[in-house]
C-alpha positions, 0 to 999 in steps of 0.5 A: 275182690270184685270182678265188676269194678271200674277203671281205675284212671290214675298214675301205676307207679305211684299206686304200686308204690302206695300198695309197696309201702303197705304191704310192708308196713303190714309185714313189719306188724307181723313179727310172729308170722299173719295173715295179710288180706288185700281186697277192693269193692266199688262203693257209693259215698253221699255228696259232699253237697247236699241234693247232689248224687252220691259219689261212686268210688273204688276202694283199696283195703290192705289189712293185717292181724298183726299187732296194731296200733294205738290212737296216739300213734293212728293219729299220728302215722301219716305225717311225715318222718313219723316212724315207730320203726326208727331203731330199725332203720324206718324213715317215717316216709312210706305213709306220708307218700301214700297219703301225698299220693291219694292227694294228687289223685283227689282220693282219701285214706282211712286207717282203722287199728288198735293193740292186738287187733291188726291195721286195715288201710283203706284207699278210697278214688273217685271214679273218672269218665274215661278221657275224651280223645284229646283235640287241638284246641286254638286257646291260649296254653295256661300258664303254669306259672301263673297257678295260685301258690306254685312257685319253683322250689329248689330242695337241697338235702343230702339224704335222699329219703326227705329229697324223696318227701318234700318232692312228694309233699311239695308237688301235692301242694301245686309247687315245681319242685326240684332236688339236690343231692347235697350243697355244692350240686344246690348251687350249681343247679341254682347257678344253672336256673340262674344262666337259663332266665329260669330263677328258683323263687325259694330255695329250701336248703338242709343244715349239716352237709358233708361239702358246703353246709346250708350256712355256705350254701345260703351266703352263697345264693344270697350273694348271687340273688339276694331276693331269693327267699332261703328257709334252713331245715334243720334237726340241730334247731333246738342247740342252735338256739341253745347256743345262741347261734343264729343264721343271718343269711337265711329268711327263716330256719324250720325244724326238721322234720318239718310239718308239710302244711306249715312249711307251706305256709312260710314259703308263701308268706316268704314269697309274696 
């Protein structure tokens, strides 16, 4: 560790929750017992811009000697729902968070691994002036509304682990995202919106439901608010199609789990 580092100025719960996932993750690679080393150091990066001072960072290393990954997997391990852990109960979510994380604090992560030679994860913050203390200021309040892409989303999934991503994920992209427990709650929270003159602009709803399923939830808002995009987020995709099932009263069905970015995308082209 080195004793001469700088603040740190970021949210503690969401750096105690990236280090959490690591640190299990690190212990899930060591079946037979190991050695997990967490270290931190202050380095200097070149500039993004050239001529311009290189950037001072403060770097989080974790690292095992735990049984690794290949590059398949490396290349593969922060997307969302992708778990080598399945079998055993893994959800695929802890290094999507961290990575959702590092984003939100304009940081970056690196991974270095290989079979039999352990994992190192490296968290990488730019160094911040102390804040100033804050002032009254006599402009105008910006309207967060008016934000390029951010848009209020309503999130409707019945397993609390993907509510837990998309806020994640969706947050990091600049959206005000908001999550329902299942169908019958998505409706009243967007009936609620509704009553408040605070209308959803995009609802994203989940399939398979145990109370109103995502066909009910969506022919119910569609009734109510027939402008309001709706997307379906659903494993069942590929039967769907098999079957030649379709979902009419949703603008577009995604499979689950989804790609972020291109989930993104569509939500965009959906509300222009």
């Amino acid at each position: 560790m080195d004793p001469r580092l700088p603040q740190l100025l970021c949210e503690p719960g969401d750096l105690r929750e990236a280090l959490t996932n690591l640190i299990f993750n690190a212990i899930d690679a060591l079946p037979q017992g190991g050695t997990i080393t967490l270290g931190t150091r202050s380095i200097h990066r070149p500039a993004a811009v050239k001529n311009l001072p290189s950037e001072k960072q403060i770097q989080i290393e974790v690292r095992d000697n735990g049984i690794g990954m290949d590059e398949k997997i490396r290349q593969h391990c922060l997307e969302p729902f992708f778990s080598t852990k399945a079998k055993r109960g893994g959800t695929g979510l802890g290094l999507a968070m961290v990575y959702g994380m590092m984003r939100r604090h304009d940081g970056s992560i690196e991974i270095e691994s290989a079979p039999g030679q352990g994992t190192c994860v490296r968290l990488s913050f730019p160094v911040r002036e102390d804040l100033a203390p804050a002032t009254v200021s006599t402009s105008p309040a910006r309207n967060p509304d008016k934000r390029r892409g951010s848009l209020r989303i309503l999130c409707i999934d019945d397993e609390s682990q993907i509510q837990e991503l998309l806020k994640h994920c969706l947050t990091t992209l600049d959206h005000q995202v908001t999550t329902a427990a299942g169908g019958k709650q998505g409706v009243e929270m967007f009936r609620a919106a509704m009553l408040q003159k605070q209308p959803y602009q995009m609802v994203i709803t989940d399939l398979g439901m145990p109370d109103i399923d995502g066909h009910q939830v969506a022919r119910t808002i569609k009734a109510e608010s027939p402008a309001t995009p709706i997307v379906m987020m659903t494993g069942w995709g590929t039967i769907m199609k098999e079957d030649g099932e379709t979902a009419p009263e949703v603008d577009a069905v995604v499979g689950k789990p989804p790609r972020i970015q291109e989930l993104n995308n569509l939500i965009l082209q959906l509300t222009v």
